[in-house]
C-alpha positions in Angstrom: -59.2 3.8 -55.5 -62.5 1.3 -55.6 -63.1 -0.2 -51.9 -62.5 -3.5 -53.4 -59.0 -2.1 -54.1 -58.6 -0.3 -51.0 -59.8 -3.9 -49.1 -57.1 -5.6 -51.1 -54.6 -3.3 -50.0 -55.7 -3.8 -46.1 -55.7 -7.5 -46.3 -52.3 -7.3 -47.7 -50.9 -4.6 -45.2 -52.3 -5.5 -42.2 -52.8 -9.5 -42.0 -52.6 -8.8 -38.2 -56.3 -8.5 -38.8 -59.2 -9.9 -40.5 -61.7 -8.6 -42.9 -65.6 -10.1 -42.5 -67.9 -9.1 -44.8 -70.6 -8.4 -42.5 -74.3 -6.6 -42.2 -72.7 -3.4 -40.7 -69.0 -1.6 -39.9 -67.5 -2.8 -36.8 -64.5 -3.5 -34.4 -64.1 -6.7 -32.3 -60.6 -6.8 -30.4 -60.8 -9.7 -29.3 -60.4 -11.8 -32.6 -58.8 -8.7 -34.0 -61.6 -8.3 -36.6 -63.2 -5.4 -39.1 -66.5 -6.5 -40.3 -67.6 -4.5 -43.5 -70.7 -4.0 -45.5 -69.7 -3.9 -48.8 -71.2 -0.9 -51.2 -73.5 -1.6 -53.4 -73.7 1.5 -55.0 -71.2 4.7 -56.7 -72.2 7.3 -54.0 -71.3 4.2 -50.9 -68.0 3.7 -52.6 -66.2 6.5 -50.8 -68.1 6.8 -47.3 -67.8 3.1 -46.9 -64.5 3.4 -48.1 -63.7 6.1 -45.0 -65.9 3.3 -42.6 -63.5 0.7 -43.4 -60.8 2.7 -42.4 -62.4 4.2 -39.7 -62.5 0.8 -38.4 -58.9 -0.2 -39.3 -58.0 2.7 -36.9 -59.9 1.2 -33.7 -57.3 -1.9 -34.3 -54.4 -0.1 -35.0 -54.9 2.4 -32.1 -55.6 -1.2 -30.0 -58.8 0.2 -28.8 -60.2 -2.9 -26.4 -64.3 -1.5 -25.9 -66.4 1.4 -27.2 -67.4 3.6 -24.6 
């Protein structure tokens, strides 16, 4: 599955929470937000792919701060 698939997938399934295209990967629970840098290349595909979800997991686990 292409990220752009996989970010598809999110939006639908989770519309809890919003997807930012953004600079870097990141939570922010208070506006319940994933930012995302988008790949721009075959080998980013897959590891931001696994970022993305990484960060889908901070919201889902309702992780409030980094520590």
């Amino acid at each position: 599955m292409s990220f752009a698939e996989l970010l598809k997938k999110l939006h639908h399934n989770y519309p809890q929470f919003s997807f930012i295209e953004s600079t870097e990967f990141s939570w922010n629970s208070s506006l319940q937000r994933v930012c995302y840098k988008p790949p721009t290349t075959a080998q980013q595909e897959r590891r931001y792919s696994s970022k993305l979800l990484h960060e889908l997991a901070h919201g889902l686990f309702n992780h409030q701060d980094y520590r």
